[in-house]
C-alpha positions as CSV (number, residue, x, y, z in Angstrom):
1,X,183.5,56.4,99.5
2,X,180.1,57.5,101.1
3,X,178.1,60.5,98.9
4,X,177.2,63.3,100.5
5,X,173.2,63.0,100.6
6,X,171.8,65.6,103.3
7,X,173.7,69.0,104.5
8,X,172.2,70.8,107.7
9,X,173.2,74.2,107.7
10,X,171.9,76.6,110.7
11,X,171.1,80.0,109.2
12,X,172.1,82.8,111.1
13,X,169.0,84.7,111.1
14,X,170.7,88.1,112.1
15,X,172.1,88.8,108.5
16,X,170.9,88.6,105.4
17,X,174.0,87.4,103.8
18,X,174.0,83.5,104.1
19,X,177.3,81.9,102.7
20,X,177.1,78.5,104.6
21,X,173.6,78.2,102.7
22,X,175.2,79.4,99.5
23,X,177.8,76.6,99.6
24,X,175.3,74.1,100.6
25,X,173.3,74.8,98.0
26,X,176.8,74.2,95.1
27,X,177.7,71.2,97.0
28,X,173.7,70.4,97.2
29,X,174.1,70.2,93.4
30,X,177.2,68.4,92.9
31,X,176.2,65.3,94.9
32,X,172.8,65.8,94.4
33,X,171.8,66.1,97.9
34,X,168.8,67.4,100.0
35,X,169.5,70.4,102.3
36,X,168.0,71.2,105.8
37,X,168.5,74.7,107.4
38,X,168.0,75.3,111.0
39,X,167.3,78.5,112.5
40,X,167.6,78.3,116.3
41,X,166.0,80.9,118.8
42,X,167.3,81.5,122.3
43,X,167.1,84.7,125.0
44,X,170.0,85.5,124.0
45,X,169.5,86.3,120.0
46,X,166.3,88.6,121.4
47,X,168.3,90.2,123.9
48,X,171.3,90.9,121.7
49,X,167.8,92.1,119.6
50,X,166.6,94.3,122.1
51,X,169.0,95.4,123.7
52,X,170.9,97.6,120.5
53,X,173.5,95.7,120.3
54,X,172.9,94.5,116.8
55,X,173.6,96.9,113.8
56,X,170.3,98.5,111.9
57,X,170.0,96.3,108.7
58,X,170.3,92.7,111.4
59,X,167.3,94.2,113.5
60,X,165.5,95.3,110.7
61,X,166.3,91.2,109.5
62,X,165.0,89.8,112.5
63,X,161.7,88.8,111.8
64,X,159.0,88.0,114.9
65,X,158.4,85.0,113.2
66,X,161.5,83.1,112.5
67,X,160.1,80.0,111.3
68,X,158.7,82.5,108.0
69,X,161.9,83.7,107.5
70,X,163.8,80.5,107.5
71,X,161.4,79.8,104.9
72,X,162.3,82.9,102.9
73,X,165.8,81.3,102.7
74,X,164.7,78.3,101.9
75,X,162.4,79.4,98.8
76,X,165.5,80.5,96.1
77,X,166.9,77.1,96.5
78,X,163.7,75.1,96.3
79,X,163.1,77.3,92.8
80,X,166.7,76.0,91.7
81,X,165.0,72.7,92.1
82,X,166.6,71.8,95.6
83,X,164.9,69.5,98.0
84,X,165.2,72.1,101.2
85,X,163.4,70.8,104.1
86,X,163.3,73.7,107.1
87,X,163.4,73.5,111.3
88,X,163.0,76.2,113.4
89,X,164.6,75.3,117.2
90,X,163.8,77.4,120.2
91,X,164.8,76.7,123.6
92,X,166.6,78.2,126.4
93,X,169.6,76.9,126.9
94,X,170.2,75.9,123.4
95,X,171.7,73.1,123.9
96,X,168.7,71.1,126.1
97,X,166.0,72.3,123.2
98,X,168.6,70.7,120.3
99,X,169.2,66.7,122.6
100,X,165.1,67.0,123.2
């Protein structure tokens, strides 16, 4: 049976709640593996953004600089001794930025 030895996990940067990186990190310390969160940015997160559509406490989360706050996720689970290694992906459509 393979070990588990890396976990991606794409952060929602809208909320500050994070359970998929809260998991990552347990099963980041059962198996001993590294973790990599991914923050992608695309037209539509800013116009969702900009447009009001978002409640207060996610626009007051989304940062200008998405690549800093990806980082701010990352830190608690570096200090918990967690190799975290971080990617911020923008592209619009999505899905041409993530194959490139």
């Amino acid at each position: 049976m393979n070990r588990i030895s890396d976990i991606l996990v794409v952060a929602n940067p809208l909320i500050r709640d994070q359970p998929a990186i809260r998991k990552a990190a347990t099963l980041a310390r059962w198996f001993g593996a590294e973790i990599e969160l991914l923050i992608c940015d695309t037209r539509n997160l800013w116009q969702a953004h900009t447009e009001g559509e978002l409640p207060a406490l996610s626009k007051a989360l989304l940062s200008d600089n998405l690549e800093a706050l990806i980082e701010e996720f990352a830190q608690p689970l570096r200090d918990d001794g967690i190799n975290v290694t971080t990617q911020f992906i923008g592209g619009d459509p999505l899905h041409k930025a993530v194959v490139s």
